[in-house]
N, C-alpha and C positions, 0 to 999 in steps of 0.2 A: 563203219562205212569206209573201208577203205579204197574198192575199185568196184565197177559195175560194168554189166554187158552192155555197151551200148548200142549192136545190132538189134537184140531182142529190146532194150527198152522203145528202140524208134518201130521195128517190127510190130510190137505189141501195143505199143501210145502208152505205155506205162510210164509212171511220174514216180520218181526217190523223193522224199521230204525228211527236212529234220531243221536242227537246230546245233549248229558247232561252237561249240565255247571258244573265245579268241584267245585261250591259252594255247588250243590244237593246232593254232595258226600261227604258227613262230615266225613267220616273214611277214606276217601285216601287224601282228604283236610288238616286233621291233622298230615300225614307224607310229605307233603309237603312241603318248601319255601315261595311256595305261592298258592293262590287256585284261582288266576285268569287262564282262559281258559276252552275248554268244551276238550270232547272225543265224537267220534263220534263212534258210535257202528252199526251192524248187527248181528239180530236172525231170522236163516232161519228155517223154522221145515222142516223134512225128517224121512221119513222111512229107518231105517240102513237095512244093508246086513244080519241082522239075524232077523228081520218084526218088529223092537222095535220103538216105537216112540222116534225119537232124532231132535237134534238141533245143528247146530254149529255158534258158538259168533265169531263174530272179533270185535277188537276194533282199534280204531286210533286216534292217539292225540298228543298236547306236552304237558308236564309237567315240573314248574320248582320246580328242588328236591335241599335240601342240600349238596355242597359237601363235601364227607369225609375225604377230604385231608384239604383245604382250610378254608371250612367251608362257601364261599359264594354260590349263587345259581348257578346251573345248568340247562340246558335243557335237559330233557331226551324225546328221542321219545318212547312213546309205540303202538307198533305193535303186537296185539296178536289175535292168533286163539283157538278155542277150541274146540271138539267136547264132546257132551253127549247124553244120551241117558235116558229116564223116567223110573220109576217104580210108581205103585201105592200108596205104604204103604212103612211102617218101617219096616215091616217084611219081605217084597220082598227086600228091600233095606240091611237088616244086613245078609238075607241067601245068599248073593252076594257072590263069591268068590273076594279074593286077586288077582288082577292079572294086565300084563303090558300094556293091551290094553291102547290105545289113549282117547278111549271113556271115557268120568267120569258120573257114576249114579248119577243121583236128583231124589227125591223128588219131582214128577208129581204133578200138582193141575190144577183147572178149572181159578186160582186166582195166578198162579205163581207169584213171585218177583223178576221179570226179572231186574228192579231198584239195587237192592242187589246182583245181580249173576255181572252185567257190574261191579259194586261196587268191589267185591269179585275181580275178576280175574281180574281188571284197579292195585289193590296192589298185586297179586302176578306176574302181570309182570313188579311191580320195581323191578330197579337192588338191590343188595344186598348191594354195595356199593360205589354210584354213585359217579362221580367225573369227572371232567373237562378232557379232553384229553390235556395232556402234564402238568399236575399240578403235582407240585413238594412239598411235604411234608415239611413243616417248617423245620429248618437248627436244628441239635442233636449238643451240644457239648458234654463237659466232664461229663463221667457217663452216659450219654442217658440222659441228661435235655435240655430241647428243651431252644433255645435262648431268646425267647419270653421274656419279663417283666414280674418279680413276680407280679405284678397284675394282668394281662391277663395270666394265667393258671390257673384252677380249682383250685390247692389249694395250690396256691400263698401267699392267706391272711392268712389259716394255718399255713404255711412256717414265716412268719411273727410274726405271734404270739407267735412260738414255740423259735425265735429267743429271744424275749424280755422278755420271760420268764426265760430266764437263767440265 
């Protein structure tokens, strides 16, 4: 499944379904933990409320992300929908107006990269910054320096260095 008409899927109300292994996905693969597991997606086309050919994506999966507390992995579910709507060109596409509709404009083809749009919208429905429910931040002592061993912090060995230079 690498591109799709997407005049005829909205033409005809037809829907693509499958399921992408998050190896095929090497740009949400490298914000992940790990890139084992797939996401299962649906693209149905539809003619919107105002006669525009559109489409709306859901996706569903788990992912495991980094947590930002901890710092081991996570499972995040993602659950997302989306609706759009086609334009032919760059030109119809930049005289758009600015506005808060639901609907998001693309960039119509006979060859769409529907691969790349599940891709696209699988990272912007990671959380901003995932974390374990009930994970508690490493312990702060004095001054805000985390407990941790000057080796394990970033710049631990600095700290180090800076000492034996005196």
């Amino acid at each position: 499944m690498d591109a799709c008409d997407v005049w005829e899927l909205a033409r005809h109300g037809a829907e693509l379904k499958g399921e992408l292994s998050l190896e095929d996905l090497p740009r949400l693969a490298e914000q992940l933990a790990e890139s084992r597991g797939a996401l299962r997606f649906r693209f149905r086309g539809r003619i919107d409320e105002r006669g525009r050919p559109a489409a709306r994506l859901e996706l569903d999966g788990t992912v495991t992300a980094r947590c930002d507390r901890c710092g081991g992995p996570v499972e995040v579910t993602l659950r997302e929908e989306a609706l759009f709507f086609f334009v032919a060109d760059e030109a119809e596409l930049g005289a758009l107006p600015i506005d808060d509709s639901p609907d998001e404009p693309l960039l119509g083809s006979h060859r769409f990269d529907l691969l790349g749009l599940v891709e696209d919208q699988a990272i912007l429905a990671l959380p901003i910054s995932p974390r374990h429910e009930g994970c508690v931040a490493p312990e702060v002592g004095d001054r805000g320096r985390s407990q941790a061993p000057e080796t394990q912090r970033p710049f631990g060995v600095l700290a180090g260095l800076k000492k034996r230079g005196n």
